[in-house]
Structure formats: C-alpha cells, structure tokens
C-alpha positions as CSV (number, residue, x, y, z in Angstrom):
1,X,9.9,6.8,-20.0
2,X,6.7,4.6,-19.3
3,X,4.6,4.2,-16.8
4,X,3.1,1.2,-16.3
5,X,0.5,0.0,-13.0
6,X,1.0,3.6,-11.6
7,X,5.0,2.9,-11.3
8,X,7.3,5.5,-14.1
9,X,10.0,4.0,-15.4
10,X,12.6,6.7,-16.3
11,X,15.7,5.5,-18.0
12,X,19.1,7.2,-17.7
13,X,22.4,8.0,-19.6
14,X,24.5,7.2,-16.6
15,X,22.8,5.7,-13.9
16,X,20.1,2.9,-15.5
17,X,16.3,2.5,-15.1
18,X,14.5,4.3,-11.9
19,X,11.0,3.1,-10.9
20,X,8.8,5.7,-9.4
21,X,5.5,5.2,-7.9
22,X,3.3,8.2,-9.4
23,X,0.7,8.1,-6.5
24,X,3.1,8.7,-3.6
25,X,4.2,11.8,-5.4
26,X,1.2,13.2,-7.2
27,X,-2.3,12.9,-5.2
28,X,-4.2,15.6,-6.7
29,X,-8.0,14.4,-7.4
30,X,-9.4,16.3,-10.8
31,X,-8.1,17.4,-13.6
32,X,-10.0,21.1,-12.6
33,X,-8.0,21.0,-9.5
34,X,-4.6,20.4,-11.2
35,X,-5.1,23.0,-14.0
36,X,-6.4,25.7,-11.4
37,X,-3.4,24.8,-8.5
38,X,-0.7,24.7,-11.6
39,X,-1.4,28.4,-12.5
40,X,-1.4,30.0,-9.1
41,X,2.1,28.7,-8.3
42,X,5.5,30.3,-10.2
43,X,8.8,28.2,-9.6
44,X,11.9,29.8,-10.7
45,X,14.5,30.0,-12.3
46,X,14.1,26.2,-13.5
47,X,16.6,25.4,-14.5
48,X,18.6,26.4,-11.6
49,X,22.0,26.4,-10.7
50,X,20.4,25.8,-6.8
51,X,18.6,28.4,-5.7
52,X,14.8,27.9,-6.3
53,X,11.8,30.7,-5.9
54,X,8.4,29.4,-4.7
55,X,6.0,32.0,-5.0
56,X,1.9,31.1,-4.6
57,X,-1.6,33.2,-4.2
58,X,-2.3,31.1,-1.3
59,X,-0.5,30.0,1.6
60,X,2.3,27.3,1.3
61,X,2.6,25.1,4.5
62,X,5.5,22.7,3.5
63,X,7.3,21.8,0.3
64,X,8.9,17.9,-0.4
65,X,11.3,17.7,-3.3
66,X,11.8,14.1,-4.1
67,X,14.5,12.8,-6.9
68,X,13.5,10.5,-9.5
69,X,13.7,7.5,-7.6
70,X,11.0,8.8,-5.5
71,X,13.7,9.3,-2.2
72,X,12.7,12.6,-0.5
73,X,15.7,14.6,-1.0
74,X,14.1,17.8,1.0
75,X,11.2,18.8,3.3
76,X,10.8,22.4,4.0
77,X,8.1,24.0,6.1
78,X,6.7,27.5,5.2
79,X,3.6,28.6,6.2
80,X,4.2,32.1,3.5
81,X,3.4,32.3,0.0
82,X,7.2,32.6,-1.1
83,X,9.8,30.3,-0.3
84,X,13.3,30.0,-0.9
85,X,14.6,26.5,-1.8
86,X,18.3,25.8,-1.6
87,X,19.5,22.4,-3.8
88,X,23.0,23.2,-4.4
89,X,23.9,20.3,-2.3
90,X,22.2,17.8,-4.6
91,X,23.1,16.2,-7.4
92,X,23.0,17.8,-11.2
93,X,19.6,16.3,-12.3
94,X,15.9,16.3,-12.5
95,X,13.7,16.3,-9.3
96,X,9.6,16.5,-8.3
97,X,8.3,19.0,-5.7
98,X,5.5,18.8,-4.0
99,X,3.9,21.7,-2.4
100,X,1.5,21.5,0.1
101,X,-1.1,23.6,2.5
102,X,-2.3,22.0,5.7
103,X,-1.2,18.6,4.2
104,X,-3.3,18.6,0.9
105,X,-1.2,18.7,-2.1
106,X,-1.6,21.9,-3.9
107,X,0.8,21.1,-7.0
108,X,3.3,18.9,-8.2
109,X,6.2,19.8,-10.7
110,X,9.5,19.0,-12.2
111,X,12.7,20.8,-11.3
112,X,15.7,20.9,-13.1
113,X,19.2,21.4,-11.3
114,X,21.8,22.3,-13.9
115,X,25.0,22.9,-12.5
C-alpha cells in the first residue's frame, strides 16, 4: 500500500494493483473532527459474514460503501441513528463506508466482508 499525490495504491493477491483517490472518499477537515466523529459511531460485527450494524449519537442521513477501487458498491439513506447494512451480495473483501448527515461526512471506515 502507498499513497502517492492523494491516489492509494493497494496491491492484491488475486486481482493486481487498485488506485483509489483518498479525497473522493475521505473529506473530513481536522484531525479534532475525525478523532471526535470516529468515537461516536460503532460498526459491527467487522468482520462480517454481511450483515452490518450502524449505530451513532447523532443522526445518520445516508451511508456510501465504496470497494477498494473507489466504485460505490452501496448508497443507503437513513435519517435514524441505527442502520442495518446488508453486503452479502458483494464480493469477499475489504470495502470504505462513508457515513453522512445532511451531506457532511461524519466518518469514514474500513469494512471487512469475510465470507
């Protein structure tokens, strides 16, 4: 993995070398804001055979759940502070979510889909 100009590259076993643009899938300004948005939202269980938990202290308007390549796999609206996130359909793998409220990003993390 390297990142290089704001693009990761993320090598694989299988499939060869992704390129993902980090600003299209991370635009949180602050290192303050990160920490503080990071430990009001719980994901699980991650690893997941699927079935993903959102659960927030403030209210979720719409998740995106991207793959590594940066193709948006999933957009979900919410408007709750728990959501339910079904990824059985995709592929075994590692993917980004994005959560958002009123179309500022609130968090970004990794999910893992172990099958």
């Amino acid at each position: 993995m390297e990142i290089i100009d704001s693009i990761l590259f993320v090598g694989t076993m299988q499939d060869g070398v992704y390129r993902v643009n980090i600003d299209s899938i991370n635009t949180i300004v602050g290192m303050q804001s990160l920490e503080s948005a990071e430990n009001l939202i719980t994901i699980f269980p991650n690893p997941s055979s699927g079935v993903f938990y959102v659960r927030a202290e403030q209210t979720i308007s719409s998740i995106e759940v991207f793959d590594l390549r940066g193709v948006l796999v999933l957009s979900q609206s919410a408007n709750t502070s728990e959501v339910l996130l079904d990824l059985s359909t995709q592929s075994r793998g590692t993917y980004i979510i994005r959560i958002l409220n009123d179309d500022e990003v609130i968090t970004s993390k990794r999910l893992v889909l172990d099958r």
